[in-house]
NUGU-933253 format. One record per residue: x, z, y of N, C-alpha, C in turn. Coordinates in nm, 2 decimals. Layout:
BEGIN
+--------+--------+--------+--------+--------+--------+--------+--------+--------+
:   n.xx :   n.zz :   n.yy :  ca.xx :  ca.zz :  ca.yy :   c.xx :   c.zz :   c.yy :
+--------+--------+--------+--------+--------+--------+--------+--------+--------+
:      X :      Z :      Y :      X :      Z :      Y :      X :      Z :      Y :
...
+--------+--------+--------+--------+--------+--------+--------+--------+--------+
REM end
This chain:
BEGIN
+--------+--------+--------+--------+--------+--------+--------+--------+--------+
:   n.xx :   n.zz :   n.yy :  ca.xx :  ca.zz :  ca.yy :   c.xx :   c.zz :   c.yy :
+--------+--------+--------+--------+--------+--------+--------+--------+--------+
:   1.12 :   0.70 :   0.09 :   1.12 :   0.59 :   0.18 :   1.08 :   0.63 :   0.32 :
:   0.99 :   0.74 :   0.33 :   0.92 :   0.73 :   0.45 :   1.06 :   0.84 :   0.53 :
:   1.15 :   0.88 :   0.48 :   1.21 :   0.96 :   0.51 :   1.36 :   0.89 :   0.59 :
:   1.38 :   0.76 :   0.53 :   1.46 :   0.68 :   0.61 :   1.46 :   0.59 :   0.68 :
:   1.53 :   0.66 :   0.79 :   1.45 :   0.53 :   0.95 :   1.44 :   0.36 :   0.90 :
:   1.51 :   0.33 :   0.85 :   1.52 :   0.18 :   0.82 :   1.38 :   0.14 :   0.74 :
:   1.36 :   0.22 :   0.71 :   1.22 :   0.23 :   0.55 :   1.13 :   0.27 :   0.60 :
:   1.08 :   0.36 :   0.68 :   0.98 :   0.44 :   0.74 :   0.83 :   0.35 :   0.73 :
:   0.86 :   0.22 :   0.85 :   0.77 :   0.13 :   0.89 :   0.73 :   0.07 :   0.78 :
:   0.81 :   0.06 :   0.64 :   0.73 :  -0.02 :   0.55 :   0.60 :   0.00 :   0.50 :
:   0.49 :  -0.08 :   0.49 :   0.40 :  -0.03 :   0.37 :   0.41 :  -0.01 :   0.23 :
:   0.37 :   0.13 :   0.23 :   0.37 :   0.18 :   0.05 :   0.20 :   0.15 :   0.03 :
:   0.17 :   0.07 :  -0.09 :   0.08 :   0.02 :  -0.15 :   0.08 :   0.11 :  -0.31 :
:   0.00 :   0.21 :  -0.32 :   0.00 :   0.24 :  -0.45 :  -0.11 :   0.21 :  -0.53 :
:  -0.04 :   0.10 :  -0.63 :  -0.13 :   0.00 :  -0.74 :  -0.17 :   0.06 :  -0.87 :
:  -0.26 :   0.13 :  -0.90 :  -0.25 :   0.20 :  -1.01 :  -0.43 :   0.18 :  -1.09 :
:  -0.35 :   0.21 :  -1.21 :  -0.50 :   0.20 :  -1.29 :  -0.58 :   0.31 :  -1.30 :
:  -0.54 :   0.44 :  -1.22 :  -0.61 :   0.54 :  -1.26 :  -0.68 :   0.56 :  -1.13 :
:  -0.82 :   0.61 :  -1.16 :  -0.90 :   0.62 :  -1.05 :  -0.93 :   0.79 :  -1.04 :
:  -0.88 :   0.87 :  -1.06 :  -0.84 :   0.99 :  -1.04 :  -0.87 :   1.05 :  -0.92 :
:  -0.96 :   1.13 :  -0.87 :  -0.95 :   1.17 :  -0.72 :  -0.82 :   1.23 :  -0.69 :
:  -0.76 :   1.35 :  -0.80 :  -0.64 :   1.41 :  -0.76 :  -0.52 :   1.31 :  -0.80 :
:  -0.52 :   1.18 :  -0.81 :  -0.42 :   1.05 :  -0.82 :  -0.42 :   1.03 :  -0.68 :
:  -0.54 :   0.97 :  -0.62 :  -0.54 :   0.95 :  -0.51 :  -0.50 :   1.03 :  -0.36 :
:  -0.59 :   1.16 :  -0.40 :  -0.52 :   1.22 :  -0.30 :  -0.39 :   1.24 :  -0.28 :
:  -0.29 :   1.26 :  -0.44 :  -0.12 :   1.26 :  -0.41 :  -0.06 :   1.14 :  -0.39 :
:  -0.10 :   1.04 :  -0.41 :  -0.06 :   0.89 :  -0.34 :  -0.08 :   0.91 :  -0.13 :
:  -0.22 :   0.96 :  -0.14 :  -0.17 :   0.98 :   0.02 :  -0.11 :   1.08 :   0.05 :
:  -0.09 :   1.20 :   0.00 :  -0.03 :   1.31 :   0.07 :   0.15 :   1.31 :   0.05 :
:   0.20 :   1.20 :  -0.05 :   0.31 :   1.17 :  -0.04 :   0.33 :   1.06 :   0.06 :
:   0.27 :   0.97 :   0.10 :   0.29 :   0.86 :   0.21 :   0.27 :   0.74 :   0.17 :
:   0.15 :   0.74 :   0.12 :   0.09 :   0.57 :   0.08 :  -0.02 :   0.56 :   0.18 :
:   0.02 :   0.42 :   0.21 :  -0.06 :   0.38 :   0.32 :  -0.21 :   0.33 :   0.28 :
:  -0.21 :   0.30 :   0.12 :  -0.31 :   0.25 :   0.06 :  -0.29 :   0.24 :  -0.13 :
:  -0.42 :   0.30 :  -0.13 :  -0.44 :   0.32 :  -0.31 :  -0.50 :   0.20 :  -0.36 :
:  -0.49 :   0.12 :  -0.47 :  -0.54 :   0.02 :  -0.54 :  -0.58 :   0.07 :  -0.68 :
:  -0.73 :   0.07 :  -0.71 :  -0.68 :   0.09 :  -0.85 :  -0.71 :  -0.05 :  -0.89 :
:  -0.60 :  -0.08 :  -0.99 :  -0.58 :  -0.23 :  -1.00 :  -0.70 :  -0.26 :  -1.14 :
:  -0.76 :  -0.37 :  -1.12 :  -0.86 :  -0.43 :  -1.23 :  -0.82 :  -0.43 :  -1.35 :
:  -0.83 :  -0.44 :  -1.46 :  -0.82 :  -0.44 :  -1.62 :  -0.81 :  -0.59 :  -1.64 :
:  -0.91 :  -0.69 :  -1.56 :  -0.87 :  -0.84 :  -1.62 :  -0.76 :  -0.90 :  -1.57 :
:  -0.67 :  -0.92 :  -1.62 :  -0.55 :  -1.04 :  -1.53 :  -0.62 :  -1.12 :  -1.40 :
:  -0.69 :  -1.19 :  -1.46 :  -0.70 :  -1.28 :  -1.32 :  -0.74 :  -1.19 :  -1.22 :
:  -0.84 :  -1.11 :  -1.23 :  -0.93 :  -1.03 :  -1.13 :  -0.74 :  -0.92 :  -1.06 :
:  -0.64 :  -0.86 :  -1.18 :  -0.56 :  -0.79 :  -1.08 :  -0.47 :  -0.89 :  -1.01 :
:  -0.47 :  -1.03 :  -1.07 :  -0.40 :  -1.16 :  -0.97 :  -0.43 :  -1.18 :  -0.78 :
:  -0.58 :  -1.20 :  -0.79 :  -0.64 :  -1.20 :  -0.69 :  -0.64 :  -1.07 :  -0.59 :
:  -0.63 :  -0.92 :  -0.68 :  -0.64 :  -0.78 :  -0.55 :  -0.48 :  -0.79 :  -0.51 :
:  -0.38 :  -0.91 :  -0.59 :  -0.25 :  -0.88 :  -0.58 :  -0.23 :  -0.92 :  -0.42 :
:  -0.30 :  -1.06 :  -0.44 :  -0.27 :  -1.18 :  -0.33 :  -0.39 :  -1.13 :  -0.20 :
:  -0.44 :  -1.05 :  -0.23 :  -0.59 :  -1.02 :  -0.12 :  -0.47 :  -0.90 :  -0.01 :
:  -0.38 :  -0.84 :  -0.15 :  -0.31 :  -0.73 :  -0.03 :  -0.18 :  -0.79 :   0.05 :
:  -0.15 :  -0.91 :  -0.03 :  -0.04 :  -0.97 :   0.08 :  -0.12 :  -1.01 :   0.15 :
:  -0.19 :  -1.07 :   0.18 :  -0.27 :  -1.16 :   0.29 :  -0.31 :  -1.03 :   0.38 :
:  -0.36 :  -0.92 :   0.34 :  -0.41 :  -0.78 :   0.45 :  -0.25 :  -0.80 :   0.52 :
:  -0.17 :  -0.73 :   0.42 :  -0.03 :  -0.68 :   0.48 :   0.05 :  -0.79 :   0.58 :
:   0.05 :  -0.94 :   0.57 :   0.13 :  -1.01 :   0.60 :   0.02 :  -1.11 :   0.74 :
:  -0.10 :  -1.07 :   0.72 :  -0.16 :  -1.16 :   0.83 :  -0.31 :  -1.06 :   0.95 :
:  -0.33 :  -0.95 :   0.86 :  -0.45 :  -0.90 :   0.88 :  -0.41 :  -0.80 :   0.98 :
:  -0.36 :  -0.73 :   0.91 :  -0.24 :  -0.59 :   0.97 :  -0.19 :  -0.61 :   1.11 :
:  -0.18 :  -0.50 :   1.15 :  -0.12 :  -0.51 :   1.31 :  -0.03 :  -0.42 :   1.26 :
:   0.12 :  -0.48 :   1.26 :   0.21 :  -0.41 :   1.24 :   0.23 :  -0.31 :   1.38 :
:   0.34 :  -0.20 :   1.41 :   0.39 :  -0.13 :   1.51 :   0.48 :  -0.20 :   1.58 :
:   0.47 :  -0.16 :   1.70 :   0.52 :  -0.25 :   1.79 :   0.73 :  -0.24 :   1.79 :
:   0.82 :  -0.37 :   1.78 :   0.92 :  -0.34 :   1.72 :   0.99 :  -0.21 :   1.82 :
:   0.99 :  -0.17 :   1.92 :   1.06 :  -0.04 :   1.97 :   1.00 :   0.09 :   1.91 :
:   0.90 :   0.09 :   1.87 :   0.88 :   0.20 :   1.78 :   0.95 :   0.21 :   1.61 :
:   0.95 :   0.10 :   1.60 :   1.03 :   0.09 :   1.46 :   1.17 :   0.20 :   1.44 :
:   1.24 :   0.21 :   1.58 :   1.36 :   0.33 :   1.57 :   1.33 :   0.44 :   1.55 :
+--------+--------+--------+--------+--------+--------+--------+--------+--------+
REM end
């Protein structure tokens, strides 16, 4: 993704159950903008679901659209 211009700007969110230091560091060193390790109870991974749309879609300062090319 980070490799094609159309895709580049997206955020990669990697949601994962393992809390692994060498998980995490190849989640960033491939191009995740952010690691989750996701909770074990349903409702509790319902809520980190909706906590990261709300970062990504209101919190976030996206790049400005001329850099997007």
């Amino acid at each position: 993704m980070k490799a094609d211009p159309l895709l580049k700007n997206l955020p990669v969110v990697m949601l994962s159950s393992s809390r692994e230091e060498p998980d995490l560091a190849a989640s960033y060193a491939l191009g995740a903008n952010a690691y989750v390790a996701k909770p074990v109870d349903f409702q509790q991974f319902v809520d980190a679901v909706k906590q990261l749309g709300v970062f990504w879609a209101v919190v976030n300062e996206p790049p400005p659209l001329k850099s997007v090319n």
